[in-house]
C-alpha distance (Angstrom), angle and dihedral (degrees) to the residues before:
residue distance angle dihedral
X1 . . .
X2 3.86 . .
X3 3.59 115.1 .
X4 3.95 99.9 9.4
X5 3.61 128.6 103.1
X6 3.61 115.7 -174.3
X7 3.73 142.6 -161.7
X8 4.26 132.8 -178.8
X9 3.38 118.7 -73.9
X10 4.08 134.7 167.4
X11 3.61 136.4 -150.7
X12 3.46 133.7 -169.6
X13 3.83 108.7 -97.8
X14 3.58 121.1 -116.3
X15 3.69 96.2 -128.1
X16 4.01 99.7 50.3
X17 3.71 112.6 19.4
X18 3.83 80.1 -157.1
X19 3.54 94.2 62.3
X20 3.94 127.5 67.4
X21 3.67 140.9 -146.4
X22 3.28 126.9 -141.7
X23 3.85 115.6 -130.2
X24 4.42 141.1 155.7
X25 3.36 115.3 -84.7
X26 3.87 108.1 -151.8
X27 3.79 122.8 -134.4
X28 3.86 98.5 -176.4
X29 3.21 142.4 19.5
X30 4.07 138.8 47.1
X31 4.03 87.3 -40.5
X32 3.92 97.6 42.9
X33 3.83 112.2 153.5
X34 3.39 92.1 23.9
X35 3.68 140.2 127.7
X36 3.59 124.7 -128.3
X37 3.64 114.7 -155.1
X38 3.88 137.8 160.1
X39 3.66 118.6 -154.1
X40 3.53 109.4 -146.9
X41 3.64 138.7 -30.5
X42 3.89 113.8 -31.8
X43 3.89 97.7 2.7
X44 3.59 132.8 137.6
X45 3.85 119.0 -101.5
X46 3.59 108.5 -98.9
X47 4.28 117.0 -150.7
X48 3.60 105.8 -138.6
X49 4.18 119.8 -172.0
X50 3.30 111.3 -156.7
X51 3.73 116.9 -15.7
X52 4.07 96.9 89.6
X53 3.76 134.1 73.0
X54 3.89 120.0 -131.4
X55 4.03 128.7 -153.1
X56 3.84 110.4 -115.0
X57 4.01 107.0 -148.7
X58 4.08 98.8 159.8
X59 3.57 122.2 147.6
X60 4.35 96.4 -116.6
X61 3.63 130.2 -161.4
X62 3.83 128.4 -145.8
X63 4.08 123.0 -19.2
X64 3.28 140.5 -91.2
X65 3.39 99.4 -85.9
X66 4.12 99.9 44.0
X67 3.79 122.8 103.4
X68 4.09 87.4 -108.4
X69 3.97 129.0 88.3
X70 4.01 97.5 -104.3
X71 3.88 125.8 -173.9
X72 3.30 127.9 -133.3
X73 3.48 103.9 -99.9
X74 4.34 90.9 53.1
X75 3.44 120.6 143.1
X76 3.89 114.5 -128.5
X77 3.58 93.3 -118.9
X78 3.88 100.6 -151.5
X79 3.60 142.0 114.2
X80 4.18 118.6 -103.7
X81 3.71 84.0 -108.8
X82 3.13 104.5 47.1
X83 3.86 97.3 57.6
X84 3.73 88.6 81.0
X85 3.58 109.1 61.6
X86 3.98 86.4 33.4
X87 3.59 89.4 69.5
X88 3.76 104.7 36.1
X89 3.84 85.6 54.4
X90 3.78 96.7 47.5
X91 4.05 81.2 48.0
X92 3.92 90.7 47.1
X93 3.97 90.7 49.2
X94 3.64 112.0 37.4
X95 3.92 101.3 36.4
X96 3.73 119.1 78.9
X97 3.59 127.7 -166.0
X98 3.77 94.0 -98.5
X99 4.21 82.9 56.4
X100 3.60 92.3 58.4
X101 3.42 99.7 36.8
X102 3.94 89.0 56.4
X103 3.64 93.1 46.7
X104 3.41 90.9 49.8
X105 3.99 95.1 51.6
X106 3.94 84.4 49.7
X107 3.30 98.4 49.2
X108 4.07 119.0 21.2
X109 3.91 85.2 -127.9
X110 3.88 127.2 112.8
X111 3.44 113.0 -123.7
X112 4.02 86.9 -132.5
X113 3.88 89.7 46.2
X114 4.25 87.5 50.5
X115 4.19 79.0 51.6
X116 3.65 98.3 52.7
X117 3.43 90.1 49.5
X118 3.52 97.2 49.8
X119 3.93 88.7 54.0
X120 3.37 95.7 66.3
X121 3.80 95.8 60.5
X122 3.90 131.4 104.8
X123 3.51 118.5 -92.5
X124 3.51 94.8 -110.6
X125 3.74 94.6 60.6
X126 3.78 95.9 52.5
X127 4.17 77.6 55.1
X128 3.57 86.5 70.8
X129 3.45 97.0 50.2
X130 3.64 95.4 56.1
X131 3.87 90.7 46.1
X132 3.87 135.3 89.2
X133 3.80 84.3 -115.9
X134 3.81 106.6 142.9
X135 4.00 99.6 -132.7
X136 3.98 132.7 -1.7
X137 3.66 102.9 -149.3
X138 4.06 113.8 -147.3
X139 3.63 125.0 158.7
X140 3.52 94.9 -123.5
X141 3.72 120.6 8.1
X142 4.34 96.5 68.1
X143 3.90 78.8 60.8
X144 3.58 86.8 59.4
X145 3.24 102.1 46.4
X146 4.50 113.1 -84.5
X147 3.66 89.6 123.5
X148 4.70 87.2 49.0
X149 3.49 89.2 49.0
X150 3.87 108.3 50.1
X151 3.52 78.6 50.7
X152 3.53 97.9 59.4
X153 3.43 101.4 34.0
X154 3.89 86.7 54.2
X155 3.62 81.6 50.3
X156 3.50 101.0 53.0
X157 4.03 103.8 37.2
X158 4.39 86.0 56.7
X159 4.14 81.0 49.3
X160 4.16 91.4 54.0
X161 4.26 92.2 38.7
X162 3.67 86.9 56.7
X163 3.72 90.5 51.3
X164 3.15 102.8 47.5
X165 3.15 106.1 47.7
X166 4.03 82.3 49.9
X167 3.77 96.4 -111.1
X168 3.80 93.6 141.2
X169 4.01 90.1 87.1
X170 3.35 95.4 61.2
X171 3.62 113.4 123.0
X172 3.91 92.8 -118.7
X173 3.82 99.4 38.0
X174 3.55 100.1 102.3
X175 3.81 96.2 41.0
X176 4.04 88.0 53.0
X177 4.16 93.3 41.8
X178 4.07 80.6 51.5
X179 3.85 101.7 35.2
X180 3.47 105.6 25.1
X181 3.75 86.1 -148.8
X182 3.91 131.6 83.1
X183 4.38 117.5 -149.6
X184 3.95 106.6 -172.5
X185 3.56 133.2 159.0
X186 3.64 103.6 -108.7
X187 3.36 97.0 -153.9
X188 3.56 96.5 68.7
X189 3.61 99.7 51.4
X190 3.80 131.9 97.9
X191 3.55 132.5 -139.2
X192 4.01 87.5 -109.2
X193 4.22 91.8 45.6
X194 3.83 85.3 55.6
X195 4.23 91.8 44.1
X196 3.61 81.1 54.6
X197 3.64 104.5 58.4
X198 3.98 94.5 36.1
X199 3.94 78.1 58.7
X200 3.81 95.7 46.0
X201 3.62 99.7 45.5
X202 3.63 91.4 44.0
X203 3.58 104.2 43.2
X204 3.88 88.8 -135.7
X205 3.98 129.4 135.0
X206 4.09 107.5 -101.8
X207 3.60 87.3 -113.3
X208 3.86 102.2 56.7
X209 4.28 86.5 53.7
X210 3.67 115.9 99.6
X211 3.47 128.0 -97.9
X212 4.33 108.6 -92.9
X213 3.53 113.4 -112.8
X214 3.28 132.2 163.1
X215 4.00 130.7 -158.9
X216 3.74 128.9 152.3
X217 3.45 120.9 -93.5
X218 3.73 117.2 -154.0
X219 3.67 111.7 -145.3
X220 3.58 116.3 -166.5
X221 4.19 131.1 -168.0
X222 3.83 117.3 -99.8
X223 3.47 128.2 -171.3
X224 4.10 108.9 -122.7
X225 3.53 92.1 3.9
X226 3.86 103.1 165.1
X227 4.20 89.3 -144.0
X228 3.97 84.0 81.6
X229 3.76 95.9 66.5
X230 3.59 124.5 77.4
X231 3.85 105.6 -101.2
X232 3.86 140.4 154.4
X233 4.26 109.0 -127.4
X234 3.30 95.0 -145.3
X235 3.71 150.4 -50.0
X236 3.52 118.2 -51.7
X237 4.10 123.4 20.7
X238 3.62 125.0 -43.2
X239 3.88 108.6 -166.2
X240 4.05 115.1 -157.6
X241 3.76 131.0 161.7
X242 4.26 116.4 -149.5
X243 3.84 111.6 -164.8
X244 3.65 114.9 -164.4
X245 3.39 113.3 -157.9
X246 3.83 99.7 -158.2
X247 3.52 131.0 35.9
X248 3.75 115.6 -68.0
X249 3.65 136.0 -146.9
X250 3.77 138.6 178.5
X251 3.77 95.9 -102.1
X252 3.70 92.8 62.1
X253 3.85 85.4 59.6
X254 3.29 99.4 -124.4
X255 4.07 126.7 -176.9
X256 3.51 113.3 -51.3
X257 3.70 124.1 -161.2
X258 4.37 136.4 173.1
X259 3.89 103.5 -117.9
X260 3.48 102.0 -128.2
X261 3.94 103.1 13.4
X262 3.75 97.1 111.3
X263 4.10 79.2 79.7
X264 3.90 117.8 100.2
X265 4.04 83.0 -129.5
X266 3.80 109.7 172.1
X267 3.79 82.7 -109.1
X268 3.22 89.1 54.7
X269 3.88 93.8 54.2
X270 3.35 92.0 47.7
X271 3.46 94.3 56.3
X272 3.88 95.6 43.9
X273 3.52 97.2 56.2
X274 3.53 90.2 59.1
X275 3.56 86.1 80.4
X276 3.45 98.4 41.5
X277 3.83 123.5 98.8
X278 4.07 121.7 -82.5
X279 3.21 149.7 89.8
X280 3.84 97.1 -73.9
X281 3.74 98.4 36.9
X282 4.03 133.7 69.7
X283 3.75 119.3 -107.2
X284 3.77 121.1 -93.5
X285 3.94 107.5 -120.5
């Protein structure tokens, strides 16, 4: 149809919440980020926001930790052997002594012990590290800290991008390094003004950022939807910008964020590896 694209989503069908349909998951146009399923024989489609999954199957570029925008789906484009010494030197460079020190506290683990360990795994594992996977499950190493430091180290390679590429004197640097959360009138911002905060708070050149585009998103109420907890999406930053095109207030339960939590704080820490694998933790789901 003219100005869709699609890709494969599922939703839970309405007759067995066990079961799934499979539907179209729009990427443009009036129904973008929606899910297109039909519920039985002979029924209409029905747009769902939210309450699917959706199969990723983009070609990628780079990994997470690379000084290039990646997507999700990248391939860590390395050799077997050189996983190893990518990883101790991305350990060696990003991690201070204050770092180890608090994931030591956290986790009664040397960081160099953790690294050891982490050298004598297969290839493929060290894959995951270097991916935008959301959790590496591992009966023992989360415990001592894998999940803590691919946080960190996510952390800390956004931190030296932005440098780098001199981002730190941009006018809302230090309220976003503090914050972790931008509130501008829309309204008074250019195309370029919003270029240049994608590029701050990612740390990527201007010409790796998508192209802006805007196109309403209808959001709809559903019972249980998980979106209405307070949650983290995943390990390292997630950058998104909300516009709300009328005035907002609290009782329309708008987006709430922690000022300040998209920091690895040592509270922080603490509190992630609660929910990392081990024998004093609960299991990731």
């Amino acid at each position: 149809a003219e100005g869709y694209n699609f890709g494969v989503c599922r939703c839970p069908s309405e007759d067995d919440k066990k079961n799934y349909e499979i539907g179209r998951l729009y990427l443009a146009g009036p129904k973008m980020g929606g899910c297109g399923c039909k519920q039985g024989d002979g029924k209409e489609e029905k747009v769902l926001i939210g309450e699917y999954e959706y199969l990723q199957a983009d070609e990628g570029k780079g990994h997470l930790f690379q000084d290039v925008a990646s997507n999700s789906n990248a391939e860590v484009a390395m050799s077997d052997k050189d996983l190893y010494p990518a990883l101790k030197k991305l350990i060696a460079d990003h991690l201070n002594e204050e770092d180890k020190s608090t994931l030591e506290r956290i986790t009664d683990t040397q960081v160099s012990m953790l690294e050891e360990e982490l050298m004598k795994q297969e290839p493929s594992f060290l894959r995951k590290i270097f991916s935008h996977e959301r959790y590496i499950p591992h009966p023992t190493l989360n415990n001592k800290g894998l999940h803590l430091l691919r946080c960190l180290l996510a952390e800390k390679v956004a931190d030296s991008r932005r440098r780098k590429r001199g981002y730190h004197k941009h006018p809302d640097y230090e309220t976003f390094m503090k914050d972790g959360i931008l509130a501008k009138n829309f309204s008074e911002l250019s195309s370029e003004d919003i270029q240049g905060i994608m590029a701050m708070v990612s740390g990527f050149d201007m010409n790796e950022l998508p192209p802006i585009r805007w196109v309403d998103r209808p959001v709809k109420h559903l019972a249980g939807d998980a979106q209405y907890q307070m949650h983290v999406d995943t390990f390292h930053a997630a950058y998104k910008i909300w516009i709300y095109m009328n005035e907002t207030t609290i009782d329309q339960g708008p987006l709430n964020f922690v000022r300040g939590s998209h920091r690895n704080t040592p509270g922080k820490l603490e509190w992630v590896i609660l929910f990392s694998e081990g024998d004093k933790a609960k299991r990731m789901s």
